[in-house]
Every structure is written in C-alpha cells, then in structure tokens.
C-alpha positions in Angstrom: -40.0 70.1 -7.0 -40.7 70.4 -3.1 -40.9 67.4 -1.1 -44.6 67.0 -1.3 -44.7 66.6 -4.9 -42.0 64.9 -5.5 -43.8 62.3 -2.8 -47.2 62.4 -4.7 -45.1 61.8 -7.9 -43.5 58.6 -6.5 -45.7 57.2 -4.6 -43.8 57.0 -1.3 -44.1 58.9 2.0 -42.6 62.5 2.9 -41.5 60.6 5.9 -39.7 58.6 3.7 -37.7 61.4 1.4 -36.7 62.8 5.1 -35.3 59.8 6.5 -33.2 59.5 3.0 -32.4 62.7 3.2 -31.1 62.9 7.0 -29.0 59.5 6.0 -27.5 61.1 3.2 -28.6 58.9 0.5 -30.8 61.5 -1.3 -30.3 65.2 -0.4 -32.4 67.7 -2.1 -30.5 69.6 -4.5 -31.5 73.4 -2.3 -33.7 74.0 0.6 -35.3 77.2 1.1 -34.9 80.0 3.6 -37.9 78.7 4.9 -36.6 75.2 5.3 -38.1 73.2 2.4 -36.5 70.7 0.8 -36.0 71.4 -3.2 -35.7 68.3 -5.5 -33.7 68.3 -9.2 -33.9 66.4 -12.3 -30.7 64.3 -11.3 -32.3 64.2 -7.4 -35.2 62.0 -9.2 -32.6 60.8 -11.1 -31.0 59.5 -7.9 -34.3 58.6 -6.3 -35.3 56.3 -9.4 -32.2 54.2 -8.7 -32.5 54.0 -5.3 -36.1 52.5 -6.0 -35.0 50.2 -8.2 -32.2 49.0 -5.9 -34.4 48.9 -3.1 -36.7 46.7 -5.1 -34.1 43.9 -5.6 -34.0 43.4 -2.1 -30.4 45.9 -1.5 -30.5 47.7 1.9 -30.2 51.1 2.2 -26.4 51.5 3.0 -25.3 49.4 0.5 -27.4 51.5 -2.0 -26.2 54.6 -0.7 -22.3 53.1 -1.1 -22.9 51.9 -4.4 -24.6 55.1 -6.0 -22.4 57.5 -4.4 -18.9 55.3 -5.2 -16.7 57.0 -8.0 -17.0 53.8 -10.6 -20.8 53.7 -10.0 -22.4 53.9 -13.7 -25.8 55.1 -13.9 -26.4 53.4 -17.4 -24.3 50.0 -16.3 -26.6 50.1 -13.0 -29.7 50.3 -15.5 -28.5 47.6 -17.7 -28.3 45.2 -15.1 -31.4 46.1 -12.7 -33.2 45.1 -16.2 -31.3 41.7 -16.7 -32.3 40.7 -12.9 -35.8 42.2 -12.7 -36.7 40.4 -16.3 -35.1 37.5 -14.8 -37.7 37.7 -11.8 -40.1 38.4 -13.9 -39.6 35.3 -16.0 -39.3 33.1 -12.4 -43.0 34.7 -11.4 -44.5 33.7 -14.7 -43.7 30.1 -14.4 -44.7 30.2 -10.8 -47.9 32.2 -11.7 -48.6 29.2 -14.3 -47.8 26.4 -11.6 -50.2 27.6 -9.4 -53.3 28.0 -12.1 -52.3 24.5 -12.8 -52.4 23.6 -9.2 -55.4 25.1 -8.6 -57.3 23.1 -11.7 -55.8 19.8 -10.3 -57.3 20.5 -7.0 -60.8 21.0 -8.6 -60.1 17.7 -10.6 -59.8 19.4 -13.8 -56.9 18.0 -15.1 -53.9 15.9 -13.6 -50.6 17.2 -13.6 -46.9 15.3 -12.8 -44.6 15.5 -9.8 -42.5 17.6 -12.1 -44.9 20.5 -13.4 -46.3 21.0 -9.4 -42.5 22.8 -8.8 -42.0 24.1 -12.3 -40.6 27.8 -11.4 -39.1 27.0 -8.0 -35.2 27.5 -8.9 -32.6 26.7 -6.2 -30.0 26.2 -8.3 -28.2 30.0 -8.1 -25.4 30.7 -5.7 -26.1 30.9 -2.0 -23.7 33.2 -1.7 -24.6 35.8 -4.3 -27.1 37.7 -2.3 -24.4 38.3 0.2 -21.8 38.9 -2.7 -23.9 41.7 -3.9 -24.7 43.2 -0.7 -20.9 43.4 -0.1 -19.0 44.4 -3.3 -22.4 45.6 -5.5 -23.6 43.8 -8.7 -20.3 44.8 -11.1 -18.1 42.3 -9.5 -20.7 39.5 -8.8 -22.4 40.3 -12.4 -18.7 40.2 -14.4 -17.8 36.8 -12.7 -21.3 35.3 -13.7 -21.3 36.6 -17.0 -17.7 34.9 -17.3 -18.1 31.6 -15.6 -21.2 31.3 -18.4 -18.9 31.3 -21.1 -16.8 28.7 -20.1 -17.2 25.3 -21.8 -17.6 22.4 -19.5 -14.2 21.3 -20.0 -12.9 25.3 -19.2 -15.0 24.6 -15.9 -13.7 21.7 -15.3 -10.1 22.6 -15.3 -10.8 26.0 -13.4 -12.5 23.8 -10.9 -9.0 22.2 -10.5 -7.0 25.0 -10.5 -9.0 26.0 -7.6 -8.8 23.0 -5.9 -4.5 23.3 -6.5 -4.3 26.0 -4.8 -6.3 25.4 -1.6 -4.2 22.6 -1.5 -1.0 24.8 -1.6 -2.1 26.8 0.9 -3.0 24.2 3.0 0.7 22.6 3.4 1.6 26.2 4.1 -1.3 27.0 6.6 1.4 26.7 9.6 3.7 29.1 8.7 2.9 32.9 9.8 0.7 34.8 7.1 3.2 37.5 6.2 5.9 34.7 5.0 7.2 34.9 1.6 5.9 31.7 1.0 2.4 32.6 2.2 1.9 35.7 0.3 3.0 33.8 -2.8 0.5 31.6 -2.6 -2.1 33.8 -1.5 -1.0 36.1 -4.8 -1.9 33.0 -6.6 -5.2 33.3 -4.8 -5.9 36.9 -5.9 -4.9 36.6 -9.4 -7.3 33.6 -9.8 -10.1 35.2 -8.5 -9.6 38.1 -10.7 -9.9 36.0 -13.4 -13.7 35.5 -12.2 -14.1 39.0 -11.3 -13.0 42.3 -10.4 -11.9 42.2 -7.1 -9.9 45.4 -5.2 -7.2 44.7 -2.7 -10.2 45.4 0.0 -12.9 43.5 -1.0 -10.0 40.8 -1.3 -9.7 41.6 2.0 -13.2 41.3 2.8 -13.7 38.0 1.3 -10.7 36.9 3.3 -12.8 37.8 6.6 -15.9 36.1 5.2 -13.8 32.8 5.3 -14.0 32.7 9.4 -17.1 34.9 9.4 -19.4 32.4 7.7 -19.1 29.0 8.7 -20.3 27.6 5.5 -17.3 28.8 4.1 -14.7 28.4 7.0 -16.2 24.5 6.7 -15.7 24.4 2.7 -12.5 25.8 2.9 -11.7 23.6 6.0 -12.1 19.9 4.0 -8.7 20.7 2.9 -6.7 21.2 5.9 -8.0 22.5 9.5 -7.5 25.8 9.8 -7.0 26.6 6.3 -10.0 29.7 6.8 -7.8 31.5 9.1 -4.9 31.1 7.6 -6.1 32.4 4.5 -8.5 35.3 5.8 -4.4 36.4 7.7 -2.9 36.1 4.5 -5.5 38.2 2.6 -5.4 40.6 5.2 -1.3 41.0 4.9 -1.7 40.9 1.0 -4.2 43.6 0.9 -2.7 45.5 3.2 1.0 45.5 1.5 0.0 46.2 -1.8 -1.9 48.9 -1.3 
C-alpha cells in the first residue's frame, strides 16, 4: 500500500507516516524509483502497535525502543495493551456513571452521598509507574504488579521488611566508597530483591540507581534512612552494573 492509502486506511495524516518514517519508527517496507513510500502487511503490523502504544500515553522513542528491542513480543505487547485499555475503560464507565448522577443531583432529581460524587476517581496506583513504563516498558513493571498481587498480606508484610533491612544495611555502609566489597554486597542484596519483583537487567538496575538522585521523591524516601543514602546507592548500582556485565 502507498502512503496515501495506508493514511486514508488509518485515519492519521501523510505528514504523520513521514515523520515516523524519517525517525525510524515505521519505515516502509520498499520505496519506489520514483520515491514513494511502499507499506507491508507486517509495516501495518508495526503501525497498529505503535497506535496502540501511542494511545496509552507512551512517547514516541520509547515506542520505537520497545518495538524494535530483541525480547519485544508482539502477542505479549497485545495481551497487555488489552489488560490496561479494559482497565481504562472500566475507570471511564464509572466516571461516565458519576457524572449522569451528578448531573440529575444538580437538577434536583435525586440526592446522591459524598461517596458516589467521586466513585471512579482512583489515586490509589503507583506514582511512579508511569515513569516505570516509560523507562524499562510494560514487561518489567507489568511482571512485578502481577507478582506483588499475589502476595498475601502477611507475604507483603514481610517483603515490606526485607526492604526496609536492607536500606538499613546500606545505610551504615553509605560512607564507605561504592566499589567496596562491602558495598557491592549489599547492593547485590539490593538487585536480587528487586528481581524478585521484576525483571530487572544490569542497566535498567543502573538506571533505577540514577533515578534515586534524579527524582527527589525518591532521593527523600530513600533519604529517611540515613542522609545520603540516594547517592550512595545510585554509586553502588552504577559499580554493580557495570562489573557484572
């Protein structure tokens, strides 16, 4: 299919197709002698994920790194762009339902309680797994949800305080330089843990590590235990990742 078609087929611009195009996140399968653009079966393949990505809110260079990464899974990607778009779906209905509701109150229609005018408003997910996403894709972030849900709420419990064990370790070692024996140690205590929640690589361990002084929710969280503590653990991260590569 040329561009043109494959535009009128989708719904979205030429404009748009070239710009994807000249950033390398959908390049026609041939272009002509003539110099138009050619599209395949696995191009509109590509193109349908890249919509559906770009629907859940990922920007365009992290949906060109995750599609075009050697573990991406086109069926795995499918399976969990349905879980969070039903998800939404379900978080629109209720708010869809609140608002008829509010709108019949208003008129004096009926009454309704404190409670039902924010049914659907949910601020209880993660803060952080937005950003998670952005940075590692939904495998890790997805895997570590999916765990931490079947933990009974004495299994939370107890991996709340294995958690809270080892930031203390770290912290009565947070003077020493990050590429002591004792440091990395600790900090493969740290890695291990949080591959127990996920599946982290030895660079997005990294990356984590640098989100720590980067964000200053976490360098502040991280930071009840011992002053510092977010430095000295991004340094250790850093020397971990890079020695056992």
């Amino acid at each position: 299919m040329k561009v043109k078609e494959v535009a009128d087929l989708v719904g979205i611009s030429v404009r748009t197709l070239h710009h994807y195009d000249e950033i390398g996140l959908l390049i026609p399968e041939n272009t002509t002698d003539s110099g138009y653009r050619v599209y395949s079966e696995q191009n509109l393949e590509t193109l349908q994920q890249i919509l559906f990505f770009k629907e859940l809110g990922f920007p365009l260079k992290k949906i060109k790194e995750i599609i075009y990464s050697p573990s991406f899974n086109r069926l795995d990607a499918l399976e969990s762009q349905y879980k969070m778009l039903l998800e939404r779906r379900n978080r629109l209905d209720k708010m869809i339902k609140t608002i008829e509701k509010t709108i019949k109150h208003s008129r004096g229609e009926i009454e309704m309680t404190n409670k039902e005018k924010f049914e659907g408003f949910n601020f209880s997910r993660n803060p952080y797994e937005k950003e998670a996403r952005e940075r590692w894709g939904n495998a890790a972030v997805n895997e570590s949800n999916a765990r931490l849900a079947k933990l009974s709420e004495s299994e939370k419990k107890e991996l709340a305080e294995e958690f809270s064990a080892i930031y203390k370790k770290l912290a009565e070692l947070r003077h020493l330089p990050a590429d002591t024996e004792e440091a990395q140690a600790a900090i493969g205590e740290w890695y291990v843990l949080l591959n127990r929640m996920g599946s982290y690589s030895l660079e997005a361990f990294k990356n984590v590590g640098q989100m720590y002084v980067n964000d200053e929710r976490f360098t502040k969280n991280i930071d009840r235990f011992g002053q510092g503590l977010a430095r000295f653990m991004c340094d250790a991260m850093a020397v971990y990742a890079d020695n056992n590569k």
